[in-house]
Every structure is written in C-alpha cells, then in structure tokens.
N, C-alpha and C positions, 0 to 999 in steps of 0.2 A: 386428616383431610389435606389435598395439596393441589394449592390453586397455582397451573403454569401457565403465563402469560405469550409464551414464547416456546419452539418446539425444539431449536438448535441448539446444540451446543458442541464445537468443532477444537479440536485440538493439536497444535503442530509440533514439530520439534529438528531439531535443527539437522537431522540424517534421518536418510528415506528406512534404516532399517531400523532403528530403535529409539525410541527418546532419550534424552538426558539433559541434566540441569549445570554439569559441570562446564568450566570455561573453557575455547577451545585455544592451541600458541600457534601462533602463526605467522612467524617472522619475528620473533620476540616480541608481540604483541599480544594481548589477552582479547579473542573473541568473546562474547557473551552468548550463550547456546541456551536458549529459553524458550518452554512453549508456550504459543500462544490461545488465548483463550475468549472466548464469547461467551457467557454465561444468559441462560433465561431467564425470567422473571419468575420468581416462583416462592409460596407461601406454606411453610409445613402448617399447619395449625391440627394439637395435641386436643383429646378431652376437654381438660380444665382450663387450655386455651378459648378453646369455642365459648364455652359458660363464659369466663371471665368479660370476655367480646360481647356476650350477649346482654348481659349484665349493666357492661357500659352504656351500651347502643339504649338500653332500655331508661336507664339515668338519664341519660343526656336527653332522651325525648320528655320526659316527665318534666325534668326541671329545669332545663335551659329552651328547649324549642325544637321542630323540627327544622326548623330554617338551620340553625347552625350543625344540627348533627348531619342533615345532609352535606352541610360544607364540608363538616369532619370525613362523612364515606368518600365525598368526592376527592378530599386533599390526600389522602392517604395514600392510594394505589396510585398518584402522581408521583410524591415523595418517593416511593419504593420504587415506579420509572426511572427516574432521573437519578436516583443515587445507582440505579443497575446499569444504567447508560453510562454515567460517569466510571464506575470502574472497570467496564467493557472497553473503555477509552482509556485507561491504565492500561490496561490488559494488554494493548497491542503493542507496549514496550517502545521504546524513548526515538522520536521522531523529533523532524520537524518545528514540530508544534512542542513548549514544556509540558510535563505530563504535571498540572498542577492545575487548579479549579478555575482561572482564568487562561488559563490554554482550552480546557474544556469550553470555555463561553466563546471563545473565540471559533473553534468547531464548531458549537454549535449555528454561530452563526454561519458559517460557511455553508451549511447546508442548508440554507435554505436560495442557493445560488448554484449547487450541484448538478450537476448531468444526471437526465432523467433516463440515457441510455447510455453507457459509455461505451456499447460497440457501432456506433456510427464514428466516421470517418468523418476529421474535419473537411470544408470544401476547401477544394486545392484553388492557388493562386492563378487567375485566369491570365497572368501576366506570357508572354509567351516566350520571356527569355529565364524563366522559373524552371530548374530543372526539375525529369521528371521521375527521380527516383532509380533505387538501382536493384532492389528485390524481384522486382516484377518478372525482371528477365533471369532471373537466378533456378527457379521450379523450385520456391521454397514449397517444402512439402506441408502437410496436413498436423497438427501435435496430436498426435493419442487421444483417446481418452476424453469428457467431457474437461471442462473449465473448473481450474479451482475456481471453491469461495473466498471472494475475497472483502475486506470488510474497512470502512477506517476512509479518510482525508489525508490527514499527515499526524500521524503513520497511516500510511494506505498499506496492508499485509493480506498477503495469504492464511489461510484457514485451516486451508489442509492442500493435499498435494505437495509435501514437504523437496525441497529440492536435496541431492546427495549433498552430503557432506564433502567431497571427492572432489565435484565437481566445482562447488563452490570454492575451494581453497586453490585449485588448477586455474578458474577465473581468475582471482586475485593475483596470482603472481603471473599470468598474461598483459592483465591491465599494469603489473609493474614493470615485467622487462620491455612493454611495448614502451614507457618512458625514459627507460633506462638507455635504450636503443635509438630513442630519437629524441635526445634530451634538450633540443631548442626547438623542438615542435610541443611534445606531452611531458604529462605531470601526475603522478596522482599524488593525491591530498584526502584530507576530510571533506566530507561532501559538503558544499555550504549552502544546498536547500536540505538534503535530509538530516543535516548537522549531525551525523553520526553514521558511520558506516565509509567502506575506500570509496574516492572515485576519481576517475579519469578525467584531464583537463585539458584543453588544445590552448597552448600559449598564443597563438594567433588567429583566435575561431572569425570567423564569418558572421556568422549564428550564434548567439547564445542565451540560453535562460539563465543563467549566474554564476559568472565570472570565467565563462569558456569552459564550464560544465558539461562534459560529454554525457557519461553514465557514474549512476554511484548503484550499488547491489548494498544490499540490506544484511546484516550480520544474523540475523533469527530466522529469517524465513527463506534466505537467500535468492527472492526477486527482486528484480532493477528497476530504475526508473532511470527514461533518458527522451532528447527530442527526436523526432522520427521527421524527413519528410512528409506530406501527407498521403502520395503516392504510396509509397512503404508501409505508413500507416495502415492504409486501406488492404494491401496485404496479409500484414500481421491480424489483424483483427477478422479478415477472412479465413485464411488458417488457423485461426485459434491461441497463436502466439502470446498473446496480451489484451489489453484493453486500456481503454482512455480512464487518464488520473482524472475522478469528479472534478475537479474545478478546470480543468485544459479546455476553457471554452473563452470565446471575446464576451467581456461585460462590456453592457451598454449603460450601464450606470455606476459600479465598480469596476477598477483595475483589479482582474485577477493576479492569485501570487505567485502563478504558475501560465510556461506558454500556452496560447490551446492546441500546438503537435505533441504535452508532454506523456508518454504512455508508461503502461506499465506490461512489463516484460514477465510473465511467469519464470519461477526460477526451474533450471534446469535437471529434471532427475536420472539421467543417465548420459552418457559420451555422445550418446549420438546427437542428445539436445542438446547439450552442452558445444558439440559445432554449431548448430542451428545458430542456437545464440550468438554464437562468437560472430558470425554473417550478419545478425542484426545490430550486433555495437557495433560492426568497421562500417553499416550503411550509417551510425548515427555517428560516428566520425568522418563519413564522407560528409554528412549534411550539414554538421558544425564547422569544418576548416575545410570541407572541399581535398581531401587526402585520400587518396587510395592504402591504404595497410590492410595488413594481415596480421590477426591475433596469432595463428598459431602455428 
C-alpha cells in the first residue's frame, strides 16, 4: 500500500544534456555540479506492516484511550511532514540560509511573510526624477517555453529547465573580464547574500542590496539573482524571463532581508538566451552604479 501526499517530484542537473554528480574546474576553482531534488510525501506500508499498524491502533484504543491515540494518528503524518519538508530544504543545496535545522526554522518562518504572487511587478517610484528603466525600449523578446518550477527562499532554485553547462561557464568569465577590464569600477567576489556562488560588484553603486552586489548566478542550477529597476522588472516578468525572490517585498512590520526589486533570473539554456541574459545584467548594472557596459 502506498500513501502519496504530494504528486511532484522534479530533478535538475547541472547541463541541459545529461546529468552528473561530478565537480565541474573552472579557473582553477572546483564547481559543485549536483542535482536537485523535491521529494513527495509518501508511505510504502508492507502486509505485516499494516497488521503490525493495526495491532497498535487497536492497543492503544483498549488501553490508553482514544483521546491520545487520536493525538498519536494526528502527530504522525505531521512528523513525516516536517521531516520531508526539511530535507527538501537540504535538497536545494547550500544557499544563503545554513542548510542545518535552525536555518530550516528560520525559513520556515520567512514564509509566512512570502509573496502570494511573485509575477507581479513592484509599484514603480512615483518620484519623477526616478528613471525609467532601459529594457523597455530594447524589443526584449518572449523566452520559450512555459516557466521553470521553481521551489525554495534562500536557496531560491530551479527544478527543472536545467541551464547549459556552456553557457554557464561563458557567464562567468564575462562577469570576470568585465572586472578585469574596469578594475576601479567592478569586482567579482563571493556573493555575500547567496554566500556561495560568483558575483558581480560595482565599487561605487548607487543602489545596493549588499555591499554593491550586482548579480551572483548560482553554481547547481545556473539561475541569478540580481536588482532590477521596477520598469525592467515589469518587463522581465512579462516575457517570462524571471520572477520575484518570495521575500522582495516592503514589510510593514519586518525588515525584509532582501530589496523588494530583488528578481530572479532563469538560467540560460542556449546562446541565444544566454545574450538575452547578458542585456538583463548590463540593465542591473545600469540600475546599481548608473553604467552603461557591455558583457560581451
């Protein structure tokens, strides 16, 4: 007998053509190349399972009560919740957030302050000396395809829709020679909101979510996370590009830990989206330090 509580379960890997678990070198540095994973809730239970189960159920009403054996059926398939929740929250690989049972409580508390949509578009600044974004007038096109799933806070990842491998690795050394190239403007470093993974930094931002944080891309799943205008925003999220990180919104009773322009970028599975993209970091480098560049 097998009771599923859940009907997904989505699996990525770190190149759009095959999976693999091995590490990938990329500049003398070790990628981690891991897929990720969502698992359902779900119950095998054998013959002499059931008897043993029924056996129980039937004890505990006789000689304890039904008050508490109800508590027992009700605590149970809690338990089996929250311990599947929590390693779903493993699963998504080392973010942000520690991947340890008080990083979990901490997510969990974050959701219950998450975006109920995250393809709405923050409201833009009704100030009139706010500029007004530079996508708009670019004809960024439509992306393919429906919308990856994507699952998580921090790590916020993709499910499926795996980005190339290719393309990923041509990002990275963009975001380096673009520092390499204007070395009293940018920088890339470790990212110090996803604490893991490259990212981009403007030594004189304007704007910033943490510490002139442009964009950091993700080493597993190969989506970004960066600030957008909200003009651009509204683009992106029209064509299909991304979507809003669950907490990118103003609390009115919490400081969130993230701005509410911060989006998230699907990653790229082929050259042509892989320009697309490139067009969306140089708008989130225009937005951050006000710079015109060119990734590529």
């Amino acid at each position: 007998m097998s009771l599923a509580l859940a009907s997904t379960t989505a699996v990525t890997s770190s190149s759009s053509s095959s999976p693999s678990s091995s590490p990938i070198e990329e500049d003398g540095v070790t990628l981690p190349s891991c897929a990720l994973r969502q698992q359902p809730v779900s119950i095998t239970l054998n013959g002499p399972s059931i008897l043993s189960l029924t056996i129980v159920l039937l004890f505990s009403i006789h000689c304890v009560g039904s008050i508490f054996t109800e508590c027992l059926v009700l605590l149970a398939p809690l338990l089996l919740i929250l311990h599947n929740d929590y390693e779903n929250f493993l699963n998504l690989g080392p973010g942000g957030t520690p991947a340890t049972f008080y990083g979990y409580l901490q997510i969990t508390w974050w959701r219950l302050w998450a975006l109920h949509d995250p393809f709405t578009p923050p409201p833009s600044p009704s100030s009139h000396g706010f500029p007004s974004g530079i996508l708009h007038c670019q004809d960024l096109p439509y992306r393919p395809g429906p919308r990856p799933i994507v699952a998580g806070i921090a790590p916020q990842r993709q499910l499926d829709q795996p980005g190339a491998a290719d393309c990923y690795h041509t990002l990275r050394r963009a975001m380096i020679k673009l520092g390499a190239r204007n070395p009293s403007k940018f920088g890339t470093e470790r990212s110090c909101l996803e604490k893991h993974g490259l990212a981009l930094f403007a030594k004189h931002a304007l704007r910033t979510n943490c510490q002139g944080e442009i964009v950091h891309v993700h080493d597993s799943d190969h989506s970004m996370h960066m600030c957008l205008n909200p003009h651009d925003i509204k683009e992106i999220l029209c064509k299909g590009w991304g979507q809003m990180h669950p907490l990118a919104r103003k609390g009115w009773v919490l400081q969130m830990p993230v701005a509410s322009n911060f989006v998230m970028i699907y990653a790229p599975r082929n050259e042509h989206e892989l320009q697309i993209v490139f067009r969306i970091i140089e708008a989130a480098i225009w937005y951050t330090s006000e710079e015109r560049v060119s990734l590529t």
